[in-house]
gemmi code that builds the backbone of each chain (N, CA, C; Angstrom):
import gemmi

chains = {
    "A": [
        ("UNK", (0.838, -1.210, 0.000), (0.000, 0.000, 0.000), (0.867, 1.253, 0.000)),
        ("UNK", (1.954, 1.031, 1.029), (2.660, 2.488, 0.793), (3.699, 2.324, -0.195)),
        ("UNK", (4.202, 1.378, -0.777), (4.603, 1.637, -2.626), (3.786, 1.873, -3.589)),
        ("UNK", (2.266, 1.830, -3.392), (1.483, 2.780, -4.554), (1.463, 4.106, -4.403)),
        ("UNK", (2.032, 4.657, -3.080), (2.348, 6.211, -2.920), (3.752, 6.216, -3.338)),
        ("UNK", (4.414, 5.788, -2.505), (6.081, 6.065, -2.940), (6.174, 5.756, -4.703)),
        ("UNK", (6.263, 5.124, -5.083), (6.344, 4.271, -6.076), (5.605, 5.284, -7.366)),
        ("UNK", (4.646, 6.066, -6.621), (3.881, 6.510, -7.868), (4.447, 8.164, -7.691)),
        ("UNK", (5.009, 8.140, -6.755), (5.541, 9.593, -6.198), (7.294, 9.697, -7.106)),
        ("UNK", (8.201, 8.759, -6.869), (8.826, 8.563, -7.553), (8.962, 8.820, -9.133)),
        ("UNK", (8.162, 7.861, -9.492), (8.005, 7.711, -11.083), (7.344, 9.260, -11.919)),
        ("UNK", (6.359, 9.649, -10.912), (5.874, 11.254, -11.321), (6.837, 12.267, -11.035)),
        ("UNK", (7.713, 12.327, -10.185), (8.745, 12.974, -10.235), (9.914, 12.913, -11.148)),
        ("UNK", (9.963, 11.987, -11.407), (11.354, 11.473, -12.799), (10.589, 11.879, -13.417)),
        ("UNK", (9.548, 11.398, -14.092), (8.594, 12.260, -15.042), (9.121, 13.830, -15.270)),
        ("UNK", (8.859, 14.656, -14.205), (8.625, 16.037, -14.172), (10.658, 16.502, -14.373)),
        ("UNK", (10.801, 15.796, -14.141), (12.585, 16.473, -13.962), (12.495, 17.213, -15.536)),
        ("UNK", (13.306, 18.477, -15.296), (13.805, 18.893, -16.615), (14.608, 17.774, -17.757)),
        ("UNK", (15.729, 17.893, -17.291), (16.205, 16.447, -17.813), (16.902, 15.602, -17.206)),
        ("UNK", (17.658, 14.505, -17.385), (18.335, 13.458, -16.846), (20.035, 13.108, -16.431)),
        ("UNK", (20.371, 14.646, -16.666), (21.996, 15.124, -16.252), (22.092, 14.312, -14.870)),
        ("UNK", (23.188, 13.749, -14.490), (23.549, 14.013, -13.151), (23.620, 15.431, -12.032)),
        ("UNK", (23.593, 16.436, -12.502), (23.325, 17.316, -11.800), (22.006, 17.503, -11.354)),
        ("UNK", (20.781, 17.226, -12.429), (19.837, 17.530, -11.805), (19.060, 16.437, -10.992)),
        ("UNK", (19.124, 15.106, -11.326), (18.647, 13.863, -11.078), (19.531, 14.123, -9.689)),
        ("UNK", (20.863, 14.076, -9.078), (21.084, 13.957, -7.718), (20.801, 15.233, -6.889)),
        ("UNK", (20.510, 16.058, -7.214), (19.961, 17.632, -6.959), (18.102, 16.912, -6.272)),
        ("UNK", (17.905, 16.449, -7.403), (16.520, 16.335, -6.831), (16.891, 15.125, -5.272)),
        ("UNK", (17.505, 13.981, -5.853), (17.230, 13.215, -4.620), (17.621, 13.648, -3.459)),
        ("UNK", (18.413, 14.392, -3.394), (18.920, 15.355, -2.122), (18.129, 16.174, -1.360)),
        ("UNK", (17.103, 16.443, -2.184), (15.960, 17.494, -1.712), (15.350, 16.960, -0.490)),
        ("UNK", (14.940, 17.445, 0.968), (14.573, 16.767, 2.001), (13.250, 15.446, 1.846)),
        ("UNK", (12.495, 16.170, 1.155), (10.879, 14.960, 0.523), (11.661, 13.756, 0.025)),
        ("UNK", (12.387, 14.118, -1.005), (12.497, 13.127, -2.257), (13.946, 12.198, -0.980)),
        ("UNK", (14.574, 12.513, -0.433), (15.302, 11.542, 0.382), (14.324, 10.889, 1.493)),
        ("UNK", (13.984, 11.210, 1.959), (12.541, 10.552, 2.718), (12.170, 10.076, 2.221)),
        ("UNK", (11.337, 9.946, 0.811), (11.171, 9.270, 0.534), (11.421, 8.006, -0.350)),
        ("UNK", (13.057, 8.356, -0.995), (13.873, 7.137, -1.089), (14.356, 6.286, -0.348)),
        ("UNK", (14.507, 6.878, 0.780), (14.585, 5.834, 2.171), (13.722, 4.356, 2.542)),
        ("UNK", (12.866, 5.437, 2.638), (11.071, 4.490, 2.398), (10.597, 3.662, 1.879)),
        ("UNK", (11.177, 4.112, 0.557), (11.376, 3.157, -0.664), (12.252, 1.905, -1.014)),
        ("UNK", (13.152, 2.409, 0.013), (14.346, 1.285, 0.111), (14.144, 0.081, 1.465)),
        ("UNK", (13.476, 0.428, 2.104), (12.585, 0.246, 3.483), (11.132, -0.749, 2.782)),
        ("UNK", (10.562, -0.287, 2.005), (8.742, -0.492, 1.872), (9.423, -1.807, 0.508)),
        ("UNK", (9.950, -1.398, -0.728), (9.715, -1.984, -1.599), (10.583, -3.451, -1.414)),
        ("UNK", (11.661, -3.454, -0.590), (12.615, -4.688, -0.242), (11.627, -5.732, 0.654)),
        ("UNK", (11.123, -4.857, 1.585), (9.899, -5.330, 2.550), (9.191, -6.444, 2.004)),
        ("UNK", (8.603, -5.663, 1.202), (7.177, -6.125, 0.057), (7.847, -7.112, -0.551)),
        ("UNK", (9.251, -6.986, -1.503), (9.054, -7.726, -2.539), (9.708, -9.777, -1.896)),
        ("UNK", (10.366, -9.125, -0.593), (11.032, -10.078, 0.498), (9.636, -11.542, 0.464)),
        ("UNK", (8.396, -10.896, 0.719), (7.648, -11.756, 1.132), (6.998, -12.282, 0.017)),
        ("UNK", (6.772, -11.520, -0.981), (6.432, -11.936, -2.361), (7.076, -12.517, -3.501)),
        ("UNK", (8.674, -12.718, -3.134), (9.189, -14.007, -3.401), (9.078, -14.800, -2.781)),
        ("UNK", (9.232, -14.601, -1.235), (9.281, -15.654, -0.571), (7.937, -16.612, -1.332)),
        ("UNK", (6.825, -16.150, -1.103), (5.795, -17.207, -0.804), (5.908, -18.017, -2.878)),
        ("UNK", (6.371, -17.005, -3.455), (6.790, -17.584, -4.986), (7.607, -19.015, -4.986)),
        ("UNK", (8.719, -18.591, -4.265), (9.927, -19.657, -4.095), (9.019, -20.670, -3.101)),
        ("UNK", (8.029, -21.122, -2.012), (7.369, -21.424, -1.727), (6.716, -22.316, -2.459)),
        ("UNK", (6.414, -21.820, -3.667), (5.577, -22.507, -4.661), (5.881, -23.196, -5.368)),
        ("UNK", (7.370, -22.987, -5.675), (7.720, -23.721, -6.893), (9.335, -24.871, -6.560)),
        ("UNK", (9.831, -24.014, -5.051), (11.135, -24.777, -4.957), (10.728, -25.578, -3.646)),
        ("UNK", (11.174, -27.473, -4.314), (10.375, -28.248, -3.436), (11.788, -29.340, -2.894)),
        ("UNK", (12.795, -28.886, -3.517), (14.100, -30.311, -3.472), (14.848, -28.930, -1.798)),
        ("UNK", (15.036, -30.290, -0.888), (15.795, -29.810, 0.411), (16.962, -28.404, -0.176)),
        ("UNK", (18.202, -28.518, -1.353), (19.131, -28.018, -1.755), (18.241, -26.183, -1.897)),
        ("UNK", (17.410, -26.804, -2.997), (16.825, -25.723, -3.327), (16.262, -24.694, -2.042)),
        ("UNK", (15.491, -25.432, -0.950), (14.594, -24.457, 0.068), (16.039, -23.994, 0.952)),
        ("UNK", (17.583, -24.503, 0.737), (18.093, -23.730, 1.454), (19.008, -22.594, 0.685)),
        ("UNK", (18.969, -22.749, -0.644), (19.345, -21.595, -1.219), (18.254, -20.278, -1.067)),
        ("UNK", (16.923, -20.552, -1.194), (15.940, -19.955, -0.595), (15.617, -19.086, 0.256)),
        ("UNK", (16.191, -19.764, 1.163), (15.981, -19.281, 2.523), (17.270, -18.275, 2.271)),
        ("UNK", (18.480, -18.892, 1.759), (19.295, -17.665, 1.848), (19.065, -16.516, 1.402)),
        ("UNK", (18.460, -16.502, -0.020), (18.307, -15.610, -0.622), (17.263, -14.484, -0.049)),
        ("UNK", (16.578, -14.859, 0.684), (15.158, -14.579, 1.479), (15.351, -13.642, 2.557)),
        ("UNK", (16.581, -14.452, 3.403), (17.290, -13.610, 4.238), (18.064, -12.646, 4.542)),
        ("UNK", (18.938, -12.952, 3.297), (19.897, -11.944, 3.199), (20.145, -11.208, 2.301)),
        ("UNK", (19.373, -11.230, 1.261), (19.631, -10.458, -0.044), (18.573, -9.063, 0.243)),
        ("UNK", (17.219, -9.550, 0.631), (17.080, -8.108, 0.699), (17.217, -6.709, 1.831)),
        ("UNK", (17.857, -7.511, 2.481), (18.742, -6.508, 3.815), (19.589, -6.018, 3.214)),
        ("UNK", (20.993, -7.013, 2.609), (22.171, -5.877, 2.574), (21.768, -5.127, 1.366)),
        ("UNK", (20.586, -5.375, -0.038), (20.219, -4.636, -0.590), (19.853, -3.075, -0.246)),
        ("UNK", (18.956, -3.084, 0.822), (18.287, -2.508, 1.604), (19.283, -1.406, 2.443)),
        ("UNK", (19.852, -2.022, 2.877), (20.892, -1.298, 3.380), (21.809, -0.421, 2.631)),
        ("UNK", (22.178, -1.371, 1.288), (23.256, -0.420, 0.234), (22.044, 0.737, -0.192)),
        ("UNK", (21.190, 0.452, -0.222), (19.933, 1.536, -1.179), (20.199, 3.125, -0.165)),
        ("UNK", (19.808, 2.652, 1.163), (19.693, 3.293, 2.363), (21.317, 4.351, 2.525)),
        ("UNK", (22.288, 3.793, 2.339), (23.574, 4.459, 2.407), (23.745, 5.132, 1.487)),
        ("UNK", (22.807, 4.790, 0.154), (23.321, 5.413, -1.279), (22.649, 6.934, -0.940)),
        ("UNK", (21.388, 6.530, -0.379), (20.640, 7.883, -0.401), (21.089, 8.861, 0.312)),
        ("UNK", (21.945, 8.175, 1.751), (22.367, 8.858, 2.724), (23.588, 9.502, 2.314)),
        ("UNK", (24.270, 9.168, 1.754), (25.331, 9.793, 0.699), (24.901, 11.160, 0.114)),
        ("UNK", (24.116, 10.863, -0.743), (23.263, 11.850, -2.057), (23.385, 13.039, -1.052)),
        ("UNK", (22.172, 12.751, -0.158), (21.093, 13.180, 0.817), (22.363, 14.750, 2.300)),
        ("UNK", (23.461, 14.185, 2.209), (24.648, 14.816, 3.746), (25.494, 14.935, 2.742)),
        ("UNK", (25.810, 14.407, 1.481), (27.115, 14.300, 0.998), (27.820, 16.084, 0.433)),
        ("UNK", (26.557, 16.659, 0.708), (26.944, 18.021, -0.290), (26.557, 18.075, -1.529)),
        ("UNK", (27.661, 19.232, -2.270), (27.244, 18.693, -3.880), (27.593, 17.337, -4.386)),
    ],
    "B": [
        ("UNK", (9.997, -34.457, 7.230), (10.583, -34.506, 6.574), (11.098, -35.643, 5.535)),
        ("UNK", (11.828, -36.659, 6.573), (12.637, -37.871, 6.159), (11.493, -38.857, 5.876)),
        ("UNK", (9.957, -38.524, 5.675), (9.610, -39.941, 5.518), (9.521, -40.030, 3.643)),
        ("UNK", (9.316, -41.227, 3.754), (9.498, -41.792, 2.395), (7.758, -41.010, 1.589)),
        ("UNK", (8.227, -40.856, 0.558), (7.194, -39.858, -0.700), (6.684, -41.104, -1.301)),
        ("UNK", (5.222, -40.791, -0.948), (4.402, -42.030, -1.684), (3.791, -40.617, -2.571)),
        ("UNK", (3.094, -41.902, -3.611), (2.536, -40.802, -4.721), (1.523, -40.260, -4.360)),
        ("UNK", (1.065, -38.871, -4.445), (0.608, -38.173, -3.902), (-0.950, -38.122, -5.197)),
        ("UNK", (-1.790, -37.619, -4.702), (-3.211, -37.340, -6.012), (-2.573, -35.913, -6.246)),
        ("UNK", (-3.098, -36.430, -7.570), (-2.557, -35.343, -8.828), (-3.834, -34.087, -8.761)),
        ("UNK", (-3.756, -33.171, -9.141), (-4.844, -31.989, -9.236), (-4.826, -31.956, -10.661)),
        ("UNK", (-5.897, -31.443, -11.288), (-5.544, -31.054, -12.780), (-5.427, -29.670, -12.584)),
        ("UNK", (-4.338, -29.611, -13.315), (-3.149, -28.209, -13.307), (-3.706, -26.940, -14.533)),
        ("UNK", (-2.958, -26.435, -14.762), (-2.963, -25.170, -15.327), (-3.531, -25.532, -17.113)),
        ("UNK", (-3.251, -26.771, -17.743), (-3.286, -27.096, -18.663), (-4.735, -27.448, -18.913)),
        ("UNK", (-5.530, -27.907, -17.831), (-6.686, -28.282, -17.917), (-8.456, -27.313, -17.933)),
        ("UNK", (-7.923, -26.087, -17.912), (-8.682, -25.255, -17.503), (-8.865, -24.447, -19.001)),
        ("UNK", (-9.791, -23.862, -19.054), (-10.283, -22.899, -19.843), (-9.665, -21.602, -19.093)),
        ("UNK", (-9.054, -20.628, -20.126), (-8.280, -19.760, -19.405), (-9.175, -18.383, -19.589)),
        ("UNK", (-9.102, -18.011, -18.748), (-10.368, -16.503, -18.006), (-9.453, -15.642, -17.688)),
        ("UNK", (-9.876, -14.499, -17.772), (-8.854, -13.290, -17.283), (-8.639, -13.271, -15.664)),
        ("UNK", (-9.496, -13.743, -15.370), (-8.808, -13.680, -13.230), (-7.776, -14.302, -13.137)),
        ("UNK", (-7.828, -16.378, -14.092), (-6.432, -16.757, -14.529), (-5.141, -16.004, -14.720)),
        ("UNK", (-5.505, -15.278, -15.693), (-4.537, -14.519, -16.329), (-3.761, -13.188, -15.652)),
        ("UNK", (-4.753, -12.550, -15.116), (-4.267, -11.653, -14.393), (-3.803, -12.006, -12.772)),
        ("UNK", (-4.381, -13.139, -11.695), (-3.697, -14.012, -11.047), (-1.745, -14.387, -11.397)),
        ("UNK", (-1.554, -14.617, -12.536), (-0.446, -14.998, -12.681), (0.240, -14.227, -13.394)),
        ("UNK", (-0.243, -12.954, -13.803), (0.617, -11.986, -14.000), (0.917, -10.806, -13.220)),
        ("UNK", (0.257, -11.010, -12.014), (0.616, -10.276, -10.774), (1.462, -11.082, -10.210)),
        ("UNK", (1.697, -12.252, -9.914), (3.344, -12.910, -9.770), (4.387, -12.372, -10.834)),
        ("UNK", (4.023, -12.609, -12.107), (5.215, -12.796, -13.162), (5.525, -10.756, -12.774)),
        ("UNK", (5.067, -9.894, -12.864), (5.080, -8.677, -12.641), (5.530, -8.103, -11.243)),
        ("UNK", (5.020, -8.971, -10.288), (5.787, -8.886, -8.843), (7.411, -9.209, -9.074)),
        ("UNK", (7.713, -10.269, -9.141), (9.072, -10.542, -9.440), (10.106, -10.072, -10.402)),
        ("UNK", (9.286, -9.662, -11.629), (10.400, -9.012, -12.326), (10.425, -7.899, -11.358)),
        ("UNK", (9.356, -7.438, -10.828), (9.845, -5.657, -10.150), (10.547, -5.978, -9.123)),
        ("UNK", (10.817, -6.962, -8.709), (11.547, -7.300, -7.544), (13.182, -7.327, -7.768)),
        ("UNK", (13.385, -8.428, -8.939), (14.640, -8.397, -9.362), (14.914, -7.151, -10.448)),
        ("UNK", (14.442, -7.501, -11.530), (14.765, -6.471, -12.549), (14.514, -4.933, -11.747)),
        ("UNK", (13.489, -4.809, -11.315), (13.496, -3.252, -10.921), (14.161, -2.740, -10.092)),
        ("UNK", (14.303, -3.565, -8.581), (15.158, -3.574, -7.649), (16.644, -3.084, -7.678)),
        ("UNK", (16.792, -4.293, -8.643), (18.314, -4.370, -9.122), (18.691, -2.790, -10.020)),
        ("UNK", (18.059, -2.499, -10.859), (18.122, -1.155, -11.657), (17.707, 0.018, -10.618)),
        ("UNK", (17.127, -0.060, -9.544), (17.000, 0.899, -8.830), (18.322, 1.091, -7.744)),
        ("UNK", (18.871, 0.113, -7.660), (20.063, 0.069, -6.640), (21.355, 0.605, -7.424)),
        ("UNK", (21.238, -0.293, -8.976), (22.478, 0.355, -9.669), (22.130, 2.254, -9.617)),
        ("UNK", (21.321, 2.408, -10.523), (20.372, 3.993, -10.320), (20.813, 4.860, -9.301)),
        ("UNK", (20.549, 4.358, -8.104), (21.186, 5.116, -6.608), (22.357, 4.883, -6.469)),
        ("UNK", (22.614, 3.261, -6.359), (24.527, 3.686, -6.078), (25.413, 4.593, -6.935)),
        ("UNK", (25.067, 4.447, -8.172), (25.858, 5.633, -9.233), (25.681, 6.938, -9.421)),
        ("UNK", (24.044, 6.968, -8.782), (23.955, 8.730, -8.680), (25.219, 9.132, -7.245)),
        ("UNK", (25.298, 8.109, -6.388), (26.071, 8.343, -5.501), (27.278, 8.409, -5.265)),
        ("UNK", (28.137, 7.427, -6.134), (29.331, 7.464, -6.606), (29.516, 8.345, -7.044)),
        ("UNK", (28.873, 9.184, -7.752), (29.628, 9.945, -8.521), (29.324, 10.778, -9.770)),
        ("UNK", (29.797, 11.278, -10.511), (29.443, 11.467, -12.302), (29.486, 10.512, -13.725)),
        ("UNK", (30.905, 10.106, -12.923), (31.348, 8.945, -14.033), (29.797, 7.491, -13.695)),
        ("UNK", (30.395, 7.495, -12.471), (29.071, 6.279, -12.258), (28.020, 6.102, -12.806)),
        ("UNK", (27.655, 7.708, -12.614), (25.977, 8.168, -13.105), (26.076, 7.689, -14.864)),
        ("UNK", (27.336, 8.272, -15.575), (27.291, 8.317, -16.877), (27.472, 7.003, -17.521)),
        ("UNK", (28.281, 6.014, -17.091), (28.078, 4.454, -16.671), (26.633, 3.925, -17.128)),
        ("UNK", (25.644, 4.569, -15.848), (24.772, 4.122, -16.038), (23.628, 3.978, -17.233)),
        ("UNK", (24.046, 5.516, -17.162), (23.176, 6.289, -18.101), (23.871, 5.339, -19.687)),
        ("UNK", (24.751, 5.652, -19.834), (25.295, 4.550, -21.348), (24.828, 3.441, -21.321)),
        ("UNK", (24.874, 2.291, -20.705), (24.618, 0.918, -20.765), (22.710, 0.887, -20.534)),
        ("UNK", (22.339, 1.732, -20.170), (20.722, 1.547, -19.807), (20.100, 2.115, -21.135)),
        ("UNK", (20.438, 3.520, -21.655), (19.699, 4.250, -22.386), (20.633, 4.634, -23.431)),
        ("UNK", (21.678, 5.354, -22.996), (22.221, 5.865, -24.921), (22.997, 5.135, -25.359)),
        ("UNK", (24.331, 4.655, -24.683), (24.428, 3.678, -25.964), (25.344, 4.164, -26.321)),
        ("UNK", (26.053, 5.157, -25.579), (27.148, 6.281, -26.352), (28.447, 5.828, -26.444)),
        ("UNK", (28.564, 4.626, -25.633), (30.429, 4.426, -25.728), (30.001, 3.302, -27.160)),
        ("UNK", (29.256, 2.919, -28.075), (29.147, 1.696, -28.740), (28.862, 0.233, -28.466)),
        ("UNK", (29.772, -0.711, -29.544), (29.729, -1.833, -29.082), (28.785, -2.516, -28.458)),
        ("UNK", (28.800, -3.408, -27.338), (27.780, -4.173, -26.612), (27.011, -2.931, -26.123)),
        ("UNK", (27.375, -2.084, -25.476), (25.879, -0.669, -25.270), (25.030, -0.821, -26.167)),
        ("UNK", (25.351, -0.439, -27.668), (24.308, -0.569, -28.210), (23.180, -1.725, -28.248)),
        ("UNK", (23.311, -2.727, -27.924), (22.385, -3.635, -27.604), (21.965, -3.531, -26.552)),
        ("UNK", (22.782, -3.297, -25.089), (22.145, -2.975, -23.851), (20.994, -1.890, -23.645)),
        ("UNK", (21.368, -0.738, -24.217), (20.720, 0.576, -24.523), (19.221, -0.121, -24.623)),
        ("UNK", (18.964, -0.391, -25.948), (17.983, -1.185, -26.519), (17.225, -1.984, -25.572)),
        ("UNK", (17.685, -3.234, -25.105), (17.165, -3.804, -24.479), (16.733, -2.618, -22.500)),
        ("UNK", (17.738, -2.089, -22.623), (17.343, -1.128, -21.357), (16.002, -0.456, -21.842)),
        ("UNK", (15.697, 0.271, -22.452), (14.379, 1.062, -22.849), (13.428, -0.194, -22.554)),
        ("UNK", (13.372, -1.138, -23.377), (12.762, -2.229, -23.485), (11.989, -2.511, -22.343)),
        ("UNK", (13.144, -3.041, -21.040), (13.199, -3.312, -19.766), (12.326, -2.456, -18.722)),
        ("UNK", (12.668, -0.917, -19.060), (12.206, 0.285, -18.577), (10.943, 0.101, -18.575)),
        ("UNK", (10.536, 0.611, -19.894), (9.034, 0.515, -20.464), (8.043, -0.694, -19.410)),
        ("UNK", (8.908, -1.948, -20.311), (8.059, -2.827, -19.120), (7.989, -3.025, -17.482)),
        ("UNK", (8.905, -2.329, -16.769), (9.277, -2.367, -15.947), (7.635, -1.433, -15.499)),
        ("UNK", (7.527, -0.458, -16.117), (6.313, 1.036, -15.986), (5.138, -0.195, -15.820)),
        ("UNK", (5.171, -0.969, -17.182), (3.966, -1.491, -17.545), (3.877, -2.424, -15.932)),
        ("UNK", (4.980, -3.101, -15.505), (4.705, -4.333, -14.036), (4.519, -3.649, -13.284)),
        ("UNK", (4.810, -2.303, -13.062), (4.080, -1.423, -11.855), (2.866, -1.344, -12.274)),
        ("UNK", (2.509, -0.813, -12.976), (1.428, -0.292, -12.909), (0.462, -1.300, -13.211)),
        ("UNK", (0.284, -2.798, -13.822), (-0.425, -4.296, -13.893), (-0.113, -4.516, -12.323)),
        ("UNK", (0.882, -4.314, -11.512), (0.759, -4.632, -10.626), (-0.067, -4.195, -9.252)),
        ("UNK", (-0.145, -3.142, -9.301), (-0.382, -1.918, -8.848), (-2.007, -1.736, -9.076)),
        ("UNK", (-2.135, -2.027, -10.345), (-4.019, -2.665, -10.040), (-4.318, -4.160, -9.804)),
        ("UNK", (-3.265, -4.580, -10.130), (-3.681, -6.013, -9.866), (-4.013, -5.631, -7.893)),
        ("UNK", (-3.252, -5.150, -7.567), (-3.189, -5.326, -5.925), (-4.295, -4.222, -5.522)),
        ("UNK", (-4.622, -3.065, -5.957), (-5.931, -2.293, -5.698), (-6.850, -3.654, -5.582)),
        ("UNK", (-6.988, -4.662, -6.409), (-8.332, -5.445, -6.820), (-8.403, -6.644, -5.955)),
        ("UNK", (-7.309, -6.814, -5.768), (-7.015, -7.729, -4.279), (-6.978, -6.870, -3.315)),
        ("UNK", (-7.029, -5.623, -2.952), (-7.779, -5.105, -1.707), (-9.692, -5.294, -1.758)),
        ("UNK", (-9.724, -4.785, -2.693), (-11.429, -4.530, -2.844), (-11.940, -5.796, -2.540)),
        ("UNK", (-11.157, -6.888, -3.462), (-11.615, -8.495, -2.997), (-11.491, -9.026, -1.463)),
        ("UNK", (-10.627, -8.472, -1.098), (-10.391, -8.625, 0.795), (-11.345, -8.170, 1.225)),
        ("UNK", (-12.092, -7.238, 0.792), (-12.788, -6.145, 1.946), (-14.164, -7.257, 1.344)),
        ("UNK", (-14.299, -8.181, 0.733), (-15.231, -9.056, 0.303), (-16.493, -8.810, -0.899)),
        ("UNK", (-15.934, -7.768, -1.728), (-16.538, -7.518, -2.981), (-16.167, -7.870, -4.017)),
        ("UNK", (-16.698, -7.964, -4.832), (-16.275, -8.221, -6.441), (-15.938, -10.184, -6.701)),
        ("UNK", (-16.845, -10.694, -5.944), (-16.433, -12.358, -6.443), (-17.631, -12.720, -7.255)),
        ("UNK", (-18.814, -11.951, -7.905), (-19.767, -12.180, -9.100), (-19.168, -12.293, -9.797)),
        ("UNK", (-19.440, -13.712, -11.025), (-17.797, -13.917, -11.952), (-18.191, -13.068, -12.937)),
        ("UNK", (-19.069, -12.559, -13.606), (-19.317, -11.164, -14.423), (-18.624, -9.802, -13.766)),
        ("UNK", (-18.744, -9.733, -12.993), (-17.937, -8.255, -11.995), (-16.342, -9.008, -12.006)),
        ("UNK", (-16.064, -9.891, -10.759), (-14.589, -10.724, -11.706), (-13.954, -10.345, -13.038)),
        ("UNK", (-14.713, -10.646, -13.741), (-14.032, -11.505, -14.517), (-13.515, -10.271, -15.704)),
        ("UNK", (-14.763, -8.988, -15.307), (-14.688, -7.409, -16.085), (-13.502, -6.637, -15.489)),
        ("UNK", (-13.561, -6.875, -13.430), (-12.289, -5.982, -13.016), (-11.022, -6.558, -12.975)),
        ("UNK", (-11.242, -7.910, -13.945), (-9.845, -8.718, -14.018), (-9.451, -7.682, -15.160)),
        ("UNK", (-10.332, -8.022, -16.577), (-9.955, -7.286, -17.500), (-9.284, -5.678, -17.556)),
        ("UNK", (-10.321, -5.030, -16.637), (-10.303, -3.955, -16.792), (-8.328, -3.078, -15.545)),
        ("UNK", (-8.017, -4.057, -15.293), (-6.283, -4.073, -14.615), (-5.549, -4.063, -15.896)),
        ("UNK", (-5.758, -5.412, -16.904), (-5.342, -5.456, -18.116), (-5.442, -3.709, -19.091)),
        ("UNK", (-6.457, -3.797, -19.020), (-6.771, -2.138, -19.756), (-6.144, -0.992, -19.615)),
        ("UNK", (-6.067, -0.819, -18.066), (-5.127, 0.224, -17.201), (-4.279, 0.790, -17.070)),
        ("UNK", (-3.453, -0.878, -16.816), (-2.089, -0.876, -17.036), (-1.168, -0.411, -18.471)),
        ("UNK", (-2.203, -0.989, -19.411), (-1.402, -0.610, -20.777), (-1.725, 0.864, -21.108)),
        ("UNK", (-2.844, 0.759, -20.547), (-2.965, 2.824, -20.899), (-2.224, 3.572, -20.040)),
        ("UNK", (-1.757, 3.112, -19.149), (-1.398, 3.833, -18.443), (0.353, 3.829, -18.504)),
        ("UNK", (0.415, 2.947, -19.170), (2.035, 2.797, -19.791), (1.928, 3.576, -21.215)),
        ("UNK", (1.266, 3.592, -21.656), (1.308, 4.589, -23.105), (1.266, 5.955, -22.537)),
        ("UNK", (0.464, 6.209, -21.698), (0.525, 7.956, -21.010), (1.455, 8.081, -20.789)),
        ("UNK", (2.448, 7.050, -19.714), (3.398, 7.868, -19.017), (4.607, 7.996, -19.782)),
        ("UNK", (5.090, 6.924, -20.810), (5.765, 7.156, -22.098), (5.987, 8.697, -22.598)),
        ("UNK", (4.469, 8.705, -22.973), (4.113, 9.608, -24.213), (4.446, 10.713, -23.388)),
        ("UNK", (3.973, 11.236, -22.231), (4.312, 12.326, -21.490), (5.841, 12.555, -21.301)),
        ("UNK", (6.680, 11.409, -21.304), (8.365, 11.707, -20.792), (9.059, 12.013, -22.191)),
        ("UNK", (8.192, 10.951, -23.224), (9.042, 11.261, -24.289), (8.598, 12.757, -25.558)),
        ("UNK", (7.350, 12.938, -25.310), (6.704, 13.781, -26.395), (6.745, 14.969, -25.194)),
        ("UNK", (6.781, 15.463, -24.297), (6.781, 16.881, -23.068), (8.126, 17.785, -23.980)),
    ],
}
model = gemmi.Model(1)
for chain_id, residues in chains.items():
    chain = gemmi.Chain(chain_id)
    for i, (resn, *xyz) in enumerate(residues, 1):
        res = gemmi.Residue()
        res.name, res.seqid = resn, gemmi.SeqId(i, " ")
        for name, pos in zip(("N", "CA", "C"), xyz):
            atom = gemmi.Atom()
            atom.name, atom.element = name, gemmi.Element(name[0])
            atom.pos, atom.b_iso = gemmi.Position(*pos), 0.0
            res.add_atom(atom)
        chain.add_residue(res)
    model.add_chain(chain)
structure = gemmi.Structure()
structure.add_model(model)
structure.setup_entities()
């Protein structure tokens, strides 16, 4: 539910950018809203998509080997994802120009 | 776990059915969940880490996704990046009603298979219009 806000907040904003320079694209994410809400985003959409593989991989991976690659992937991929997303922004966001 | 697998009764599967749009849109709110999971994910992380790195990073990105400017293998990446993009718009936004319609269905409306089977379609409808708008607006503005 809150990636049909973020998510649609995002995409309408890339929309609206003048153009797609690095100056202006990290200009915007720096802006106090738009880092809030890349945060969020990095927070809400890892969240979401964590459990909506999960229950996928659920469905389809049935051999012991397989449910423990699974589980790894389940566990740990979308944290340190999550985390690199989270530092990238925090970068953008304190880093200055 | 460890006990021994006797044969189990079979269901008739996916092959056996007359295919209906709740079908259809059912399993393309998976196939659309997951690409946005990996494919989008993944392009949203490269996206941020390179706006963050840097200029060069950013321009990195920007070549291998969209222009295409150093040559060679870019030019096919480029290509297939737009490609990716585009559909990437289209799995949000199929997805994105697919999951509005699985709220409304939670709250316990819409299981008349005429009402079904129209707000299955009508996600299908949405989504693609709503990927031609947002196109047409980034690329024709």
């Amino acid at each position: 539910m809150g990636n049909l806000v973020l998510i649609t907040f995002l995409i309408a904003s890339l929309a609206l950018l003048p153009d797609y320079g690095y100056a202006t694209v990290r200009g915007w994410v720096a802006r106090p809203l738009p880092s809030i809400a890349m945060i969020l985003i990095m927070i809400n959409t890892f969240t979401h998509a964590r459990m909506g593989v999960q229950v996928m991989l659920e469905d389809y991976v049935h051999e012991e080997g397989g449910k423990i690659a699974a589980w790894l992937l389940v566990n740990i991929v979308p944290f340190a994802a999550a985390a690199f997303g989270i530092l990238s922004v925090l970068r953008i966001a304190l880093g200055g120009a | 776990m460890a006990q021994t697998r006797k044969a189990r009764p079979i269901s008739p599967h996916l092959q056996i059915w007359r295919w209906g749009p709740a079908m259809l849109v059912s399993i393309l709110h998976r196939i659309t969940g997951n690409g946005l999971a990996f494919g989008g994910l993944g392009l949203l992380l490269w996206w941020i880490g390179a706006l963050a790195s840097g200029p060069e990073a950013y321009q990195t990105f920007l070549d291998w996704v969209w222009l295409g400017t150093g040559g060679g293998l870019q030019t096919v990446t480029s290509v297939l990046g737009k490609i990716v993009l585009v559909g990437l718009t289209w799995a949000f936004f199929q997805h994105a009603a697919s999951g509005i319609r699985h709220l409304i269905l939670d709250i316990g409306a819409g299981y008349e298979l005429d009402t079904n089977a129209r707000w299955s379609s009508l996600t299908i409808v949405i989504s693609i219009l709503l990927t031609i708008a947002f196109w047409a607006f980034v690329l024709l503005r």
